[in-house]
N, C-alpha and C positions, 0 to 999 in steps of 0.2 A: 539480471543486473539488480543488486539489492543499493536502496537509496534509503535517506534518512525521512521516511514520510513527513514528519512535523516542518522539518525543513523546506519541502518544498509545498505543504503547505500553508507556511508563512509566506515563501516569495510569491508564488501563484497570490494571495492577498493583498500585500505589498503593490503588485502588479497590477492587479484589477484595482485598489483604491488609488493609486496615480502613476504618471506616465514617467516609469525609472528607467533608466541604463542598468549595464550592470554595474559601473562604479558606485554608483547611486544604491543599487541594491544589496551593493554587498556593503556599504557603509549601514545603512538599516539593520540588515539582518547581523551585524556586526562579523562577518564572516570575513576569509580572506579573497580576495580575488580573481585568484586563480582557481579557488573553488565555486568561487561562483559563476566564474566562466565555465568551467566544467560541467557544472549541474545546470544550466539555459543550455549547454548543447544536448545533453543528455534528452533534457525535457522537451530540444526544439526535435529532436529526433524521433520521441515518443507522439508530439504531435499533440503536446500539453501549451505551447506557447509557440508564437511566430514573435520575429525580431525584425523591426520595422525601423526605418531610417526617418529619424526626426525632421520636426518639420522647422520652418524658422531657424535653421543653420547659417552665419556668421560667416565666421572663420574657423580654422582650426581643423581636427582629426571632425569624420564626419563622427556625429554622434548616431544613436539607434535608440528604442527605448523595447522595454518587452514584455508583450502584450498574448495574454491567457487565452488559449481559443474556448468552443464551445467545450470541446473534450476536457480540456481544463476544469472550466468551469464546474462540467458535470462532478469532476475528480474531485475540487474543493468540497463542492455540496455534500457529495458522499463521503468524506473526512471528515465534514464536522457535524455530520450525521450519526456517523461513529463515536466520533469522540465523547459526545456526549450521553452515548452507554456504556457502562461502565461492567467490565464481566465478572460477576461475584463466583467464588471458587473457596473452598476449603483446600488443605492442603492434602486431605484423602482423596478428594476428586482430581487432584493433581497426580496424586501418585497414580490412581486406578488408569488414569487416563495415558500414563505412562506405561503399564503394565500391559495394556490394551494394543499400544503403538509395535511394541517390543511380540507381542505375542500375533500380530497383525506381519511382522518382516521376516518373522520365524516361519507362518503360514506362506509370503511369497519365495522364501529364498529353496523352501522346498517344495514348490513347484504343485501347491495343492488347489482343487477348484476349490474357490472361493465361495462360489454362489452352490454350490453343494454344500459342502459344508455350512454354510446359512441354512440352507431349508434343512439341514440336520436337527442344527442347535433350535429351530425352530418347531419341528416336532418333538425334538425331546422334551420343549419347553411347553408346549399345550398339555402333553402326555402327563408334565408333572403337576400343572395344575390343574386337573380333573382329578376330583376328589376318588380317593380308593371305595370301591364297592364290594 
């Protein structure tokens, strides 16, 4: 299941800096509602956040609010661990690195050992840098 990481790194945020709903979180995150209903069950399924029935309820629909577990937690910390390295690249190391992937599904679609083929390309690779005598 692919998800919009930044996104639910804001709400996991959001959520651990104070105790929201989702109407509440999705007025924040300025998203729509029903997507953000969507994304707390996704997350409450991954086991990123539990959703907990407010306390000091009134009257009315019961409320909940939703709340980041440790797994959470961890998730954010490693997000913005991330986030703030940054991957420098050329656009040669882009292509090579394409070239690599492509010539990497040519080697599995034909059914070749892998790791042979490694310790090949690796003797032929000591072989040519030993100087000729």
């Amino acid at each position: 299941m692919e998800r919009n990481v930044p996104l639910v790194a804001a709400l996991l945020q959001s959520a651990l800096s104070s105790s929201l709903g989702t109407v509440q979180l999705s007025k924040k995150l300025r998203i729509g509602p029903a997507r953000t209903a969507s994304l707390v069950n996704q997350l409450r399924a991954e086991g990123l956040i539990v959703v907990a029935p407010r306390r000091a309820q009134r009257a009315g629909r019961p409320t909940s609010e939703v709340i980041p577990t440790e797994l959470g937690l961890e998730f954010l910390l490693a997000y913005r661990i991330l986030e703030s390295k940054r991957l420098k690249s050329s656009p040669a190391d882009l292509k090579r690195a394409v070239a690599d992937g492509e010539y990497a599904r040519r080697l599995t679609e034909r059914k070749a050992p892998i790791y042979d083929l490694f310790f090949e390309l690796s003797g032929l690779g000591s072989v040519l840098r030993e100087p000729p005598r």
